[in-house]
N, CA, C and O atoms as a GROMACS GRO file, in nm:
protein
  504
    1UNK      N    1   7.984   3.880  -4.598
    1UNK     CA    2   7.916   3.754  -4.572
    1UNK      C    3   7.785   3.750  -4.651
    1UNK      O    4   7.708   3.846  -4.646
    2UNK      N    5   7.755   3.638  -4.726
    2UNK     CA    6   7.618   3.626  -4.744
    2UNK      C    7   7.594   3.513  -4.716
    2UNK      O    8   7.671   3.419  -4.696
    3UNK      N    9   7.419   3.524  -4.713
    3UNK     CA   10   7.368   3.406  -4.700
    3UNK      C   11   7.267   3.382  -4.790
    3UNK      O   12   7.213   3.482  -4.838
    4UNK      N   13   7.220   3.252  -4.831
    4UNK     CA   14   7.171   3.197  -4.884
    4UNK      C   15   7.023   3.138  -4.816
    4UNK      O   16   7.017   3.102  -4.698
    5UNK      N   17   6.911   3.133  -4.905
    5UNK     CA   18   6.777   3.088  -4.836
    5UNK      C   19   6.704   3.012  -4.986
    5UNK      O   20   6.647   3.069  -5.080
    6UNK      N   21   6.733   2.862  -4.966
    6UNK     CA   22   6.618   2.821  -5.061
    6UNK      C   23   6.499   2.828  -5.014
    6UNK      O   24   6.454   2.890  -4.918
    7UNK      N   25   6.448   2.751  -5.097
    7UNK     CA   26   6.300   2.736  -5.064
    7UNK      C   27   6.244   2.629  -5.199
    7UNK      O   28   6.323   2.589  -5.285
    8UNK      N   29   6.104   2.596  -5.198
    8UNK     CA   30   6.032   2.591  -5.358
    8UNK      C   31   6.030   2.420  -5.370
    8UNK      O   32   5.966   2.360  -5.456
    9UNK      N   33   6.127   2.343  -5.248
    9UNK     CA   34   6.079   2.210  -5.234
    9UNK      C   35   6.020   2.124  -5.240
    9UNK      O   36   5.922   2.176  -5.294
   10UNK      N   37   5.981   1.973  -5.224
   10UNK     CA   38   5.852   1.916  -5.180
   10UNK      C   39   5.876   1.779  -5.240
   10UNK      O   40   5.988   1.727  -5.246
   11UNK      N   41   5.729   1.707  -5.297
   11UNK     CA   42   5.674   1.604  -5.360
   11UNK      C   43   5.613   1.625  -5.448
   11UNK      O   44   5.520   1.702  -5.470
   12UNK      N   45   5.678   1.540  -5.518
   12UNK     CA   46   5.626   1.538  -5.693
   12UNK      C   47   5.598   1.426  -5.775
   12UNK      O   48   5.657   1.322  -5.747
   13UNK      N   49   5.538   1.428  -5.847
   13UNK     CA   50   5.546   1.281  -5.943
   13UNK      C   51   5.619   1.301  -6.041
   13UNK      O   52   5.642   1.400  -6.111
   14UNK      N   53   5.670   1.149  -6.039
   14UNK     CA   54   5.780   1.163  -6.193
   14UNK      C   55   5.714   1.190  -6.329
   14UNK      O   56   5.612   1.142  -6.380
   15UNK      N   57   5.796   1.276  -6.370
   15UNK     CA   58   5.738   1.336  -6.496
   15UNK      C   59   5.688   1.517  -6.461
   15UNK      O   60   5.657   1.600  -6.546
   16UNK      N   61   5.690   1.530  -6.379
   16UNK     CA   62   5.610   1.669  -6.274
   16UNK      C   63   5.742   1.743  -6.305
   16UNK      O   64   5.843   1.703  -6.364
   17UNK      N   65   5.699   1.932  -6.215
   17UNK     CA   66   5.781   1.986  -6.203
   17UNK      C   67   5.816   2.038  -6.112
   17UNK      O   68   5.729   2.018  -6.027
   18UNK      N   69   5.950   2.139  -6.040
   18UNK     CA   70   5.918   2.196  -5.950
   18UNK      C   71   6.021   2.346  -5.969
   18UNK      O   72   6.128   2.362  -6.028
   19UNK      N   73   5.948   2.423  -5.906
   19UNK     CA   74   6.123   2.545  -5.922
   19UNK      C   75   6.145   2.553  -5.789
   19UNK      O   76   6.061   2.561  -5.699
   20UNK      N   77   6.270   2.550  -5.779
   20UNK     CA   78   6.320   2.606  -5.672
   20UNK      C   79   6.413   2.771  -5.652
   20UNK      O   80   6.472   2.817  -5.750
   21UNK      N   81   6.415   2.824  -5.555
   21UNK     CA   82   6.430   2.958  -5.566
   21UNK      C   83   6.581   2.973  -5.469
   21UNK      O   84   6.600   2.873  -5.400
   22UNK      N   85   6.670   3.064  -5.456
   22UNK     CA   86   6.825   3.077  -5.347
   22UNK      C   87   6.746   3.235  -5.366
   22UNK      O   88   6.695   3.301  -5.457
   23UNK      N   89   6.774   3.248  -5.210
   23UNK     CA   90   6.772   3.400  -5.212
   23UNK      C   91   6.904   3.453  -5.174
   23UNK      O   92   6.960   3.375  -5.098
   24UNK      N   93   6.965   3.546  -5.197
   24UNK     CA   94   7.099   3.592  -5.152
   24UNK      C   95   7.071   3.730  -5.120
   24UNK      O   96   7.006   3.822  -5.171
   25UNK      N   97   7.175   3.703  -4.971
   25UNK     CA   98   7.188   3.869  -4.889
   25UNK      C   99   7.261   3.965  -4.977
   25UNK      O  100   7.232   4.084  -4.990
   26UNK      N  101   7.332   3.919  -5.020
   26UNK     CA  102   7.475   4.063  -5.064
   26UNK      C  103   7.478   4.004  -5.223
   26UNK      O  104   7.414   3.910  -5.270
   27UNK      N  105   7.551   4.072  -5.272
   27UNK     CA  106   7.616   4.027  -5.361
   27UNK      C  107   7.733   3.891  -5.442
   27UNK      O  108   7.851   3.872  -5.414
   28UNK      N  109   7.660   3.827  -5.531
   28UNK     CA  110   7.747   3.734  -5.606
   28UNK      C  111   7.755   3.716  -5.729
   28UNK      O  112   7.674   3.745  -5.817
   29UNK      N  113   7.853   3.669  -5.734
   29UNK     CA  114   7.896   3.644  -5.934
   29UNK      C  115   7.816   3.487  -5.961
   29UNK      O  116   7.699   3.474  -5.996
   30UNK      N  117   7.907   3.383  -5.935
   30UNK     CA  118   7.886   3.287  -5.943
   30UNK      C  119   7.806   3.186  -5.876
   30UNK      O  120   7.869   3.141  -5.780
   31UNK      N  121   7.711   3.142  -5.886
   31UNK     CA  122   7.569   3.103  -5.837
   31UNK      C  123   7.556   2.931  -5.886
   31UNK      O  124   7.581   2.886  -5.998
   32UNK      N  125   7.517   2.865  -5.779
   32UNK     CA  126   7.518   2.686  -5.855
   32UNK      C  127   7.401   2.598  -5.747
   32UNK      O  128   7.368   2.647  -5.639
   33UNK      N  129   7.359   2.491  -5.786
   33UNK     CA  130   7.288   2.418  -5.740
   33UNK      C  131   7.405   2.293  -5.693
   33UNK      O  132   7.517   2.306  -5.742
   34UNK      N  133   7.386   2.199  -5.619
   34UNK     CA  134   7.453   2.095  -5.557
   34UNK      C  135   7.318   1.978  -5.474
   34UNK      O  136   7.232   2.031  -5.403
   35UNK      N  137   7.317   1.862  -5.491
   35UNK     CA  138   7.223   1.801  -5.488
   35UNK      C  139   7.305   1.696  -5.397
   35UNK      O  140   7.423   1.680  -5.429
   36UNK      N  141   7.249   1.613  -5.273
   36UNK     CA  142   7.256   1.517  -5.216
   36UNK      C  143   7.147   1.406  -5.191
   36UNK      O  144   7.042   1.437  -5.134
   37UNK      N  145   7.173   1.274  -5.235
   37UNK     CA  146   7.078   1.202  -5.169
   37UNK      C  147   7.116   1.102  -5.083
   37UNK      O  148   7.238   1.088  -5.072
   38UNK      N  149   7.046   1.029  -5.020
   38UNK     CA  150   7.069   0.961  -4.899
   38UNK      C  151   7.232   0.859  -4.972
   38UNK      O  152   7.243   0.808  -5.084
   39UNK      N  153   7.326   0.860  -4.866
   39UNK     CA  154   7.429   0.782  -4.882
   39UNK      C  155   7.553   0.803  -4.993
   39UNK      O  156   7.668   0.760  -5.004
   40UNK      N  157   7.471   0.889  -5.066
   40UNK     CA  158   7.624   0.920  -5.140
   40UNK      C  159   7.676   1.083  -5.150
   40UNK      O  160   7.643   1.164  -5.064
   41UNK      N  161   7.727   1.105  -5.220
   41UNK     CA  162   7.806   1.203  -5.218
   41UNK      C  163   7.742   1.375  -5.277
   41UNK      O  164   7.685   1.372  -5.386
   42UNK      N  165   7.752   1.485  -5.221
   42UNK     CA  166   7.734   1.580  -5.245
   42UNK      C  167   7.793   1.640  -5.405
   42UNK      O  168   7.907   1.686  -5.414
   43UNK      N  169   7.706   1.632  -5.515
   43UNK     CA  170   7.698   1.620  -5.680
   43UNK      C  171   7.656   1.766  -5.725
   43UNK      O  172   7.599   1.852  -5.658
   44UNK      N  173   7.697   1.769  -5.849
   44UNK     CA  174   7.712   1.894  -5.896
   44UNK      C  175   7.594   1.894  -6.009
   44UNK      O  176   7.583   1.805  -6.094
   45UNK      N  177   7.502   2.016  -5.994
   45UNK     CA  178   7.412   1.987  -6.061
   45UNK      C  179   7.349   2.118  -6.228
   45UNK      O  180   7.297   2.100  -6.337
   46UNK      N  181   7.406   2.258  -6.137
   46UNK     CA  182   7.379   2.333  -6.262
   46UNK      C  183   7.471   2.500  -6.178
   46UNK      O  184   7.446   2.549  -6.068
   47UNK      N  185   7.563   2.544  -6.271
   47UNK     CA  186   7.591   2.674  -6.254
   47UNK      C  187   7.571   2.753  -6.358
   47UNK      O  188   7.567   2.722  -6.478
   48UNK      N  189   7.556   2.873  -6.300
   48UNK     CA  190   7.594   2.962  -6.384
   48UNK      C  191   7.643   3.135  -6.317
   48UNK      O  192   7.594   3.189  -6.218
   49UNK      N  193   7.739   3.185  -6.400
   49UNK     CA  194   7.812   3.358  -6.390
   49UNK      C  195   7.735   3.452  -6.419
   49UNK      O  196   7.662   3.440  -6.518
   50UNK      N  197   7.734   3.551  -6.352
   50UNK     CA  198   7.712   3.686  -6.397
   50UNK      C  199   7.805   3.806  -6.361
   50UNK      O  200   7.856   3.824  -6.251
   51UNK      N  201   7.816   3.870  -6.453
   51UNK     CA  202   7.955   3.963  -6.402
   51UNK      C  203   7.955   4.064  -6.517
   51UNK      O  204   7.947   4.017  -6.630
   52UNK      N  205   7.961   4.176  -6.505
   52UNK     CA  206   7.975   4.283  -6.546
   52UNK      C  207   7.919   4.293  -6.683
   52UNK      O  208   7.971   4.307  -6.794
   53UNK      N  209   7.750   4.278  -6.624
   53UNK     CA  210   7.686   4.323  -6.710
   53UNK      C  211   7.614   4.155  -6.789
   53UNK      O  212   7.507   4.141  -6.848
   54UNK      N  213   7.690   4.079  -6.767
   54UNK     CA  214   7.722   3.980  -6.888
   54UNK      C  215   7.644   3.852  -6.793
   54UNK      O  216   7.668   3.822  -6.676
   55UNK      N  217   7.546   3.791  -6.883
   55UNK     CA  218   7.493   3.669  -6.831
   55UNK      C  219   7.533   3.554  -6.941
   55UNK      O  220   7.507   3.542  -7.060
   56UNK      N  221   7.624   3.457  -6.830
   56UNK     CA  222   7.699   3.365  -6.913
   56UNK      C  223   7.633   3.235  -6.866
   56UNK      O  224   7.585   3.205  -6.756
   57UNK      N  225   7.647   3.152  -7.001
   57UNK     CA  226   7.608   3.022  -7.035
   57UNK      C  227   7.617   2.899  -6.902
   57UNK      O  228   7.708   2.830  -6.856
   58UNK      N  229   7.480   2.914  -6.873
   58UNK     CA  230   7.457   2.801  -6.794
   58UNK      C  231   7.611   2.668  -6.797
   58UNK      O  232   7.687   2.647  -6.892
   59UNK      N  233   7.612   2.625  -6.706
   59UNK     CA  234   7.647   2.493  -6.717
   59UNK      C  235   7.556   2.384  -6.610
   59UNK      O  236   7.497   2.414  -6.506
   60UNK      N  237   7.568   2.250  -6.675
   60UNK     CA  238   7.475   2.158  -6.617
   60UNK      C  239   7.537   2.041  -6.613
   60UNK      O  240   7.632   2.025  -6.690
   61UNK      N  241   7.492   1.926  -6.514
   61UNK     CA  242   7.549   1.850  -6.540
   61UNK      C  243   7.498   1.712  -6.646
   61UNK      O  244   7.381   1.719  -6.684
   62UNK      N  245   7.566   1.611  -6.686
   62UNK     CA  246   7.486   1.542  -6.798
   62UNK      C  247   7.350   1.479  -6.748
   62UNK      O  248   7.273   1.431  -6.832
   63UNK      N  249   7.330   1.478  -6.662
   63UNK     CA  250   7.184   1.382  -6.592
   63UNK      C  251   7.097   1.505  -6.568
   63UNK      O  252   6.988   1.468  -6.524
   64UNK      N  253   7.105   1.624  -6.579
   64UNK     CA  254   6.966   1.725  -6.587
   64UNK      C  255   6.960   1.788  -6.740
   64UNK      O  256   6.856   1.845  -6.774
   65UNK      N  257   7.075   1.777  -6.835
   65UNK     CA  258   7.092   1.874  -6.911
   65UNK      C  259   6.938   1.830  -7.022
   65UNK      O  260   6.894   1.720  -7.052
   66UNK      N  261   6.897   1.946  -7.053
   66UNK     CA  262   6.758   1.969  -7.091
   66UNK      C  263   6.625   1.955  -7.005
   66UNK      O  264   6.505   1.977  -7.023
   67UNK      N  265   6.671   1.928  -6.949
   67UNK     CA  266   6.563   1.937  -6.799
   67UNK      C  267   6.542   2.024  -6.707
   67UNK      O  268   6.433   2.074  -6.678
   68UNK      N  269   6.678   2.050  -6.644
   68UNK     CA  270   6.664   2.154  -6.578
   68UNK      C  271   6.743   2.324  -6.618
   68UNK      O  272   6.851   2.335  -6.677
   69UNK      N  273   6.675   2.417  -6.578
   69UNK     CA  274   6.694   2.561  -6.630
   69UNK      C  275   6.755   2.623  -6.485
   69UNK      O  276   6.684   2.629  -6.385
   70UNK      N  277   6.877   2.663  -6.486
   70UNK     CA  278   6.927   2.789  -6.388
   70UNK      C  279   6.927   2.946  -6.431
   70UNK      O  280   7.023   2.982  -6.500
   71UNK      N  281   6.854   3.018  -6.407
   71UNK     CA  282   6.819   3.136  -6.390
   71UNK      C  283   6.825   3.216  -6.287
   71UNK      O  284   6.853   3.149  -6.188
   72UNK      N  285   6.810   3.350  -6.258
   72UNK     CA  286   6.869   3.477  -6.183
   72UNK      C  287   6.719   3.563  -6.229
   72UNK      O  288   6.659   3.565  -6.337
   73UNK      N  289   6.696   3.616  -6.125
   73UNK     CA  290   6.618   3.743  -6.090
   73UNK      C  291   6.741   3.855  -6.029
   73UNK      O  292   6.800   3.853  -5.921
   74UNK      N  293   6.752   3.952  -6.147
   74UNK     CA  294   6.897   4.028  -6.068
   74UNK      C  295   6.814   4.141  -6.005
   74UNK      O  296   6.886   4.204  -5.928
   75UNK      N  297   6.728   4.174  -6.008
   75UNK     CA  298   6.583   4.275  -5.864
   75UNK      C  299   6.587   4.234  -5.776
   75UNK      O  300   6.570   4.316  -5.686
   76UNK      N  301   6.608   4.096  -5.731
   76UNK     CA  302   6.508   4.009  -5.641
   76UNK      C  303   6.667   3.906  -5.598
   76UNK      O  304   6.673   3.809  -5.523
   77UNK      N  305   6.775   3.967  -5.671
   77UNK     CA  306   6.857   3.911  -5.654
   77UNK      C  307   6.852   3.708  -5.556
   77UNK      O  308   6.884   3.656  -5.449
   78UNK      N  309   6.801   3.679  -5.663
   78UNK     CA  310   6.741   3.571  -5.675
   78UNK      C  311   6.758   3.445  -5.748
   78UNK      O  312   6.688   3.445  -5.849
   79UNK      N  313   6.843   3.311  -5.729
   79UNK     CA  314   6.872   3.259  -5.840
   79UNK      C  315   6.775   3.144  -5.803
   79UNK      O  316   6.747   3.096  -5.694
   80UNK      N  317   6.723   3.109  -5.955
   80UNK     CA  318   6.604   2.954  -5.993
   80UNK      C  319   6.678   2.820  -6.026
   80UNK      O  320   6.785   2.797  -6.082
   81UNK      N  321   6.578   2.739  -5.968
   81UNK     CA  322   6.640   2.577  -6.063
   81UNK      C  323   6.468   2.626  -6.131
   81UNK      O  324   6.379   2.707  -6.104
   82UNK      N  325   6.491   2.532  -6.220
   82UNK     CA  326   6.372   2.521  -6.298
   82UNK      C  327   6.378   2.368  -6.329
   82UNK      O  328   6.469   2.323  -6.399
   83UNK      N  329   6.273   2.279  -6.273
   83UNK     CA  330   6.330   2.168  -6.287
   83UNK      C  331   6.218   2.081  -6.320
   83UNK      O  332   6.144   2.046  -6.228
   84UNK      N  333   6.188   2.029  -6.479
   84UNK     CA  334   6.116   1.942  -6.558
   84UNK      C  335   6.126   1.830  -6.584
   84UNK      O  336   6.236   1.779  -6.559
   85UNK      N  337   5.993   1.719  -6.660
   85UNK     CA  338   6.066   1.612  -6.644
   85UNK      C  339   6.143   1.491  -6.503
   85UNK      O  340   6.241   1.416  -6.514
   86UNK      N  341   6.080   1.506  -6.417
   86UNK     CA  342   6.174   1.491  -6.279
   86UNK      C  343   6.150   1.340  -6.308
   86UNK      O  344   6.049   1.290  -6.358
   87UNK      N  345   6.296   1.260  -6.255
   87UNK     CA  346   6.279   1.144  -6.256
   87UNK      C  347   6.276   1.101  -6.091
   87UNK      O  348   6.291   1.204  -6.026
   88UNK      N  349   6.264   1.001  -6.017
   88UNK     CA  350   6.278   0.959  -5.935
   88UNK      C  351   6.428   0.976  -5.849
   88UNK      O  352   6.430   1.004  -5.729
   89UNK      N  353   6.598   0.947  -5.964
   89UNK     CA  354   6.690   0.965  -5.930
   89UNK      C  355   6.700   1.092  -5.880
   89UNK      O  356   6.779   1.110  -5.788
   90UNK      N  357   6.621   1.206  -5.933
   90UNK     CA  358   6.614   1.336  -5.881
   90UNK      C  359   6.611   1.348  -5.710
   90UNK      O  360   6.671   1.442  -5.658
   91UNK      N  361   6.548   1.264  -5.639
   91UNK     CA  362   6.543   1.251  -5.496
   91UNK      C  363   6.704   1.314  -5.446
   91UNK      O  364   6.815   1.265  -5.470
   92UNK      N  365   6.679   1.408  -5.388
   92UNK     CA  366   6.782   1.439  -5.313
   92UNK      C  367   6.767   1.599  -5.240
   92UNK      O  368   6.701   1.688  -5.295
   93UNK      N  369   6.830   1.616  -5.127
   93UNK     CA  370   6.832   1.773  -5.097
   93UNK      C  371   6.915   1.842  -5.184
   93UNK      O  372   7.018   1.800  -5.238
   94UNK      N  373   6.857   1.966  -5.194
   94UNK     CA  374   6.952   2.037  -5.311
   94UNK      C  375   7.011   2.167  -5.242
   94UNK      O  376   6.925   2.254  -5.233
   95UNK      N  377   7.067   2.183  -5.219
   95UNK     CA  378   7.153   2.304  -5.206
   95UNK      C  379   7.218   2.429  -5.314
   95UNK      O  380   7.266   2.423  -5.427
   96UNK      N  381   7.190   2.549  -5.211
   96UNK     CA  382   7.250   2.622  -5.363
   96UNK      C  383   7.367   2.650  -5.290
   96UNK      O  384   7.388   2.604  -5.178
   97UNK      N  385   7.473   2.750  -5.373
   97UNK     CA  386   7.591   2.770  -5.369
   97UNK      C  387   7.683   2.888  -5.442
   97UNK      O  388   7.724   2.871  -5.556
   98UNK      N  389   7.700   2.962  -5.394
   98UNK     CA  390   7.756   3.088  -5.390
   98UNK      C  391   7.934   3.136  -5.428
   98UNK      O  392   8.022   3.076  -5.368
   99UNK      N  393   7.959   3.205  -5.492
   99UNK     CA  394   8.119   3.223  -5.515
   99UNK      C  395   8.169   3.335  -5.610
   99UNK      O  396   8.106   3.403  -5.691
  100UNK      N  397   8.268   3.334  -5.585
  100UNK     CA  398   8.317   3.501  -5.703
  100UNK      C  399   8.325   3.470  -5.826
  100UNK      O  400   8.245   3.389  -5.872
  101UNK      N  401   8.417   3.523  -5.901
  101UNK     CA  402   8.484   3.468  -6.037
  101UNK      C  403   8.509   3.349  -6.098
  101UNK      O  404   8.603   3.355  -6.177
  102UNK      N  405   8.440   3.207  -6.084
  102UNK     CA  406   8.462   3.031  -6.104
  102UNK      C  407   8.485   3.078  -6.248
  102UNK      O  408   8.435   3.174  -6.308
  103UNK      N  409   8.587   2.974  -6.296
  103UNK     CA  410   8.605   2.982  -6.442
  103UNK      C  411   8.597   2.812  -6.483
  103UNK      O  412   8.634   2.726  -6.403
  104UNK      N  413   8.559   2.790  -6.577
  104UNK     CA  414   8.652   2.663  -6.632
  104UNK      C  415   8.554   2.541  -6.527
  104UNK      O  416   8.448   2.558  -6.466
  105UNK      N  417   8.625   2.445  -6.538
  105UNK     CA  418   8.630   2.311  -6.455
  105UNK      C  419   8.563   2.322  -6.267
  105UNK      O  420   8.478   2.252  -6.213
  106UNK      N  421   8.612   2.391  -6.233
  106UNK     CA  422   8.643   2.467  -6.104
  106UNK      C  423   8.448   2.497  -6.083
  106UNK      O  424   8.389   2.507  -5.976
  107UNK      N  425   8.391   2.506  -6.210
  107UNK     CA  426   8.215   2.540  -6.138
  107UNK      C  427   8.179   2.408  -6.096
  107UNK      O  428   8.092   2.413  -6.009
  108UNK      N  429   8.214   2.290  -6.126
  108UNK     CA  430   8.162   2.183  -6.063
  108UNK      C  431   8.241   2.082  -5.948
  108UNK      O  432   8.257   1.961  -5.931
  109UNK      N  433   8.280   2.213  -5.882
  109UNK     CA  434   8.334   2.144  -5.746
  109UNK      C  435   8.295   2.207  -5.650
  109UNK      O  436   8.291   2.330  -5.641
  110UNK      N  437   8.254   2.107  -5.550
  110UNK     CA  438   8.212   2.227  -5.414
  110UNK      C  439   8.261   2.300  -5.353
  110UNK      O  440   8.207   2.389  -5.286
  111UNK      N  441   8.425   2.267  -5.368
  111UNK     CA  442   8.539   2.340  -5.255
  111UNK      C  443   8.526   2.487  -5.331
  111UNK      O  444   8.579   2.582  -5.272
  112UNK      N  445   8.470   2.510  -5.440
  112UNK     CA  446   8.539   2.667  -5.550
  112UNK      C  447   8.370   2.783  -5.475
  112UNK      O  448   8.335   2.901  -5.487
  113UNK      N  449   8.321   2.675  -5.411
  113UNK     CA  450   8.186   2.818  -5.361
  113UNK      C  451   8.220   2.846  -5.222
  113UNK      O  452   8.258   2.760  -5.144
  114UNK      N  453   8.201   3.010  -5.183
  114UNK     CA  454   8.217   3.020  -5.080
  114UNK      C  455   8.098   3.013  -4.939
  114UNK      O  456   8.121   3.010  -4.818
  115UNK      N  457   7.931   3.014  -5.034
  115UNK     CA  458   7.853   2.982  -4.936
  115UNK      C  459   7.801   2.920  -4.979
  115UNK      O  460   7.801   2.894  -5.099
  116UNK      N  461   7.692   2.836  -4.834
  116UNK     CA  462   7.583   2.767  -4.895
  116UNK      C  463   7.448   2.744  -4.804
  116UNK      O  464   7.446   2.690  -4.694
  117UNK      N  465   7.364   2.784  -4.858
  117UNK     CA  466   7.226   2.742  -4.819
  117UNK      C  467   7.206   2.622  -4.745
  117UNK      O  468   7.270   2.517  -4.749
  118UNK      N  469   7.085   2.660  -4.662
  118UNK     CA  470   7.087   2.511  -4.615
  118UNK      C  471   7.008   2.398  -4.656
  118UNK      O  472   6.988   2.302  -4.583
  119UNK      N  473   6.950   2.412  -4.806
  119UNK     CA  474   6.905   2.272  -4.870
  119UNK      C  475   6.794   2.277  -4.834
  119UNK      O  476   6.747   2.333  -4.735
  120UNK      N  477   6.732   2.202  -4.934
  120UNK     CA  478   6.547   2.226  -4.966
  120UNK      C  479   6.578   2.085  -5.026
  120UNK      O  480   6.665   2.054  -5.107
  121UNK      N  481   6.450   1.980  -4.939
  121UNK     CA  482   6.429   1.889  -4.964
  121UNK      C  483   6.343   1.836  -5.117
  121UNK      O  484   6.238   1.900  -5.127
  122UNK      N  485   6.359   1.751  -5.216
  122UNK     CA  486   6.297   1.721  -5.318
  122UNK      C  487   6.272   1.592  -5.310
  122UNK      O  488   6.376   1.527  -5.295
  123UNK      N  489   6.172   1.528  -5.316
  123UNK     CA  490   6.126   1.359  -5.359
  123UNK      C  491   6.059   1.394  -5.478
  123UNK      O  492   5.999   1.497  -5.507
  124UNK      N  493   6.086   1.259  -5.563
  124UNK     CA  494   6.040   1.244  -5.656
  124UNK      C  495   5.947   1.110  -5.673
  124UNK      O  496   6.016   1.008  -5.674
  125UNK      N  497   5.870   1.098  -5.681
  125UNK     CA  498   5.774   0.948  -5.647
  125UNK      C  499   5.780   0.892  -5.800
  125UNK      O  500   5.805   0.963  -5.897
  126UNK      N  501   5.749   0.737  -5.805
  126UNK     CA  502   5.794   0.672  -5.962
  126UNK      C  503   5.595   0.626  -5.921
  126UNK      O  504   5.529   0.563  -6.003
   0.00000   0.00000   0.00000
């Protein structure tokens, strides 16, 4: 079992930044962010693998890509959003998200993680 603990939340102005931090109990490969805002649907926002040895290529989705950075503290076993640039659409709780081996297509769906944090609130003010 693990669990997950964001944190690194808040209020910001557009154009501002913020990081957010997942702490994880045990061990994982596959590590992702997931973002909700009021009324619609739970969205896929940035993964990325690590596995034997090997730190593999972010993926993001098209509305953060160059904006936001997913990173790993493997000490502190620790994964980051790094998140620049914030627009207003950014408003949403973000959740991280946990899982073994994701390959392919399969990182940007929620059903392929097996845990999840319980979400750290973000506003973004215009």
């Amino acid at each position: 079992q693990v669990q997950l603990v964001e944190s690194g939340g808040g209020l910001v102005q557009a154009g501002g930044s913020l990081r957010l931090s997942c702490a994880a109990s045990g061990r994982t490969v596959s590590m992702a962010w997931f973002r909700q805002a009021p009324g619609k649907e739970r969205e896929f926002v940035a993964a990325k693998k690590w596995s034997g040895g090997i730190s593999y290529p972010g993926n993001y989705a098209d509305s953060v890509k160059g904006r936001f950075t997913i990173s790993r503290d493997i000490g502190k076993n620790t994964v980051y959003l790094q998140m620049n640039s914030l627009k207003p659409e950014d408003t949403a709780v973000y959740y991280c998200a946990a899982g073994g081996n994701i390959v392919g297509n399969a990182y940007y769906t929620a059903r392929s993680y097996d845990y999840w944090g319980q979400g750290t609130q973000v506003t973004v003010s215009s």
